[in-house]
Every structure is written in structure tokens, then in C-alpha cells.
N, C-alpha and C positions, 0 to 999 in steps of 0.2 A: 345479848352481846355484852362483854364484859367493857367496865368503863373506860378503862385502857385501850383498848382494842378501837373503842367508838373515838377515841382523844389521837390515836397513831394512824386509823383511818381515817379521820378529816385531815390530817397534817402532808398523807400521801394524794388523797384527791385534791388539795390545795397545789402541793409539788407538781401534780400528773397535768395540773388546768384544766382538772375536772368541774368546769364548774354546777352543772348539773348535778353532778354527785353530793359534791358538798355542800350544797345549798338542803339537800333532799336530809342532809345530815340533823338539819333544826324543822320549827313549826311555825306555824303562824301566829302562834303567843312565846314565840321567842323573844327575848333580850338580850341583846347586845349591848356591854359599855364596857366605857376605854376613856383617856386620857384626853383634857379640853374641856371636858363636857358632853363626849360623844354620846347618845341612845339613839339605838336602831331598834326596829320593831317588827317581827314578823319576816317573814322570807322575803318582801322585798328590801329589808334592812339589809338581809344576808348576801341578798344581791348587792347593795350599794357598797357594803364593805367591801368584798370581792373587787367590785368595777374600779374602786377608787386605788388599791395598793397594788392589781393587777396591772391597772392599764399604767400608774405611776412606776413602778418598778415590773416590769415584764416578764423578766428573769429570776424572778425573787425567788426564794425556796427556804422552806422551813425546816430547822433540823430540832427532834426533841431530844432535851440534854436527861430530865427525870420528872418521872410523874407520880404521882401520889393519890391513891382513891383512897374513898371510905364511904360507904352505902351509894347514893342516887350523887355523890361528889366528889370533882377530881381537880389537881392541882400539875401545870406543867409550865416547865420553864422550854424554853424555844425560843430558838437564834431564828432570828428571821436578815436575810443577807440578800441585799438584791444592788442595781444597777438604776438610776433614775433616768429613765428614758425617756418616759411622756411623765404630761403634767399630773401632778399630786395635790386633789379637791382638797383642803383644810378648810375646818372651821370658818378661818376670816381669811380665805381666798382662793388663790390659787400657788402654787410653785412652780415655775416651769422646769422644765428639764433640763439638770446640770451636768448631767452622764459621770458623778460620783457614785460610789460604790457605798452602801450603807453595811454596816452589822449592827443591829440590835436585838439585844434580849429582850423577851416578853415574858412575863408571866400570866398564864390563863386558869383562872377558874370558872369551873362549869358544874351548871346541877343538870340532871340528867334526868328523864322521864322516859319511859317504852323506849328506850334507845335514841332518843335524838335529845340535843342540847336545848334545856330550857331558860338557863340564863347561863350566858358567857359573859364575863368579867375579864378586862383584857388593861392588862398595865405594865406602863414600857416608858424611860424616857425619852419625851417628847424634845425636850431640849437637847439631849444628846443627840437625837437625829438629824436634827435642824441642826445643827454645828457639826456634824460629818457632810450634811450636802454642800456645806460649805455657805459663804457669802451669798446669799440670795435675795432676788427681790420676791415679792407676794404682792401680786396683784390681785385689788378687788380686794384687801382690809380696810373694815373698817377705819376711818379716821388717816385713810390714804390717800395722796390723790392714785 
């Protein structure tokens, strides 16, 4: 499969709530990182991403703007725009659900092995998000009550 094709099919089994799909999309020496300090590891990483942006934004949907390969490596910019309905796991806590409407851009890079993602690189700002959900508390930070 070409690397395009594996970067447009995860973005539409993410869209569909396939999650079985797209979980099948990496391996179990997969990498996941992202913004905070995020690492995920292996398909249950890929599950915990999933569970955490899914069940926080329900409606979320990813659109790709351009992607860019070159051998086993791919570069995509993607609007991810959702709905915060249920609570959003962070780092230092939790966010409950504000029922604000998010858009943010990401950009992903991925190295690519027999067709599935070997390491995904995922950067987006985090601070921009957090000031579209609006005034929030976060329960359960560190150094909170």
C-alpha cells in the first residue's frame, strides 16, 4: 500500500469509529508521541489514544489538508475539529466536559514498516486547545487541590 493511502486510511477509520480498524493500522513496537510529553507504546497505546480524544470529543473528525511521503516516511497536516462532550484524560488530570467546539491543526509524522505505522509523531498546539475549550478547571493536577 502506498504511504498516502495507509496516512488517508487511518484518518477515514478514525472518521468511520473504526476502532478496530485503526488500531490494526500500527504494531506492537509502535510509537506514539505528541505534545506534554506524551509516549504511547504498542497497540495498547493506540488504544489509549483513541479512548481518550474519542470518548473526550465523540464527534471529532479529521480532515487531511496535505501530505507529503518519501520512501518508509510521511508528513500530514490534519484539522481535527470536534465537540467536548465527555471528559478529556491529560497529562496532570482530567477536563470535564465543556460542550465547546474545538479546531485544531496537527501535524503527523510517521515512519512506516510492511504497511502499518512504526513511529507516529503527532504535534499540535496544546495551548491553543486549552483556550478554545474555554475557562476550565482540571481536576486531579498536580499541585491542585
Amino acid at each position: 500500500m502506498d504511504i498516502k493511502e495507509l496516512v488517508q486510511k487511518s484518518v477515514d477509520e478514525w472518521n468511520a469509529k473504526d476502532k478496530k480498524a485503526f488500531v490494526e493500522n500500527f504494531t506492537e513496537r509502535s510509537k506514539i508521541t505528541g505534545p506534554g510529553g506524551l509516549v504511547l507504546h504498542g497497540l495498547a497505546g493506540v488504544e489509549k489514544l483513541w479512548d481518550v480524544w474519542q470518548g473526550g470529543l465523540p464527534d471529532n473528525q479529521g480532515v487531511i489538508g496535505t501530505v507529503f511521503a518519501s520512501g518508509d516516511r510521511a508528513c500530514a497536516e490534519v484539522i481535527f475539529e470536534g465537540t467536548q462532550t465527555g471528559t478529556l484524560h491529560i497529562a496532570d488530570g482530567q477536563i470535564p466536559a465543556t460542550g465547546r467546539r474545538v479546531r485544531v491543526p496537527i501535524a503527523q509524522v510517521h515512519t512506516v514498516c510492511d504497511d502499518k505505522f512504526v513511529t507516529s509523531h503527532l504535534y499540535f498546539d496544546q495551548f491553543g486547545l486549552l483556550a478554545e475549550l474555554g475557562p476550565i478547571p482540571i481536576s486531579g493536577a498536580a499541585g491542585r487541590d
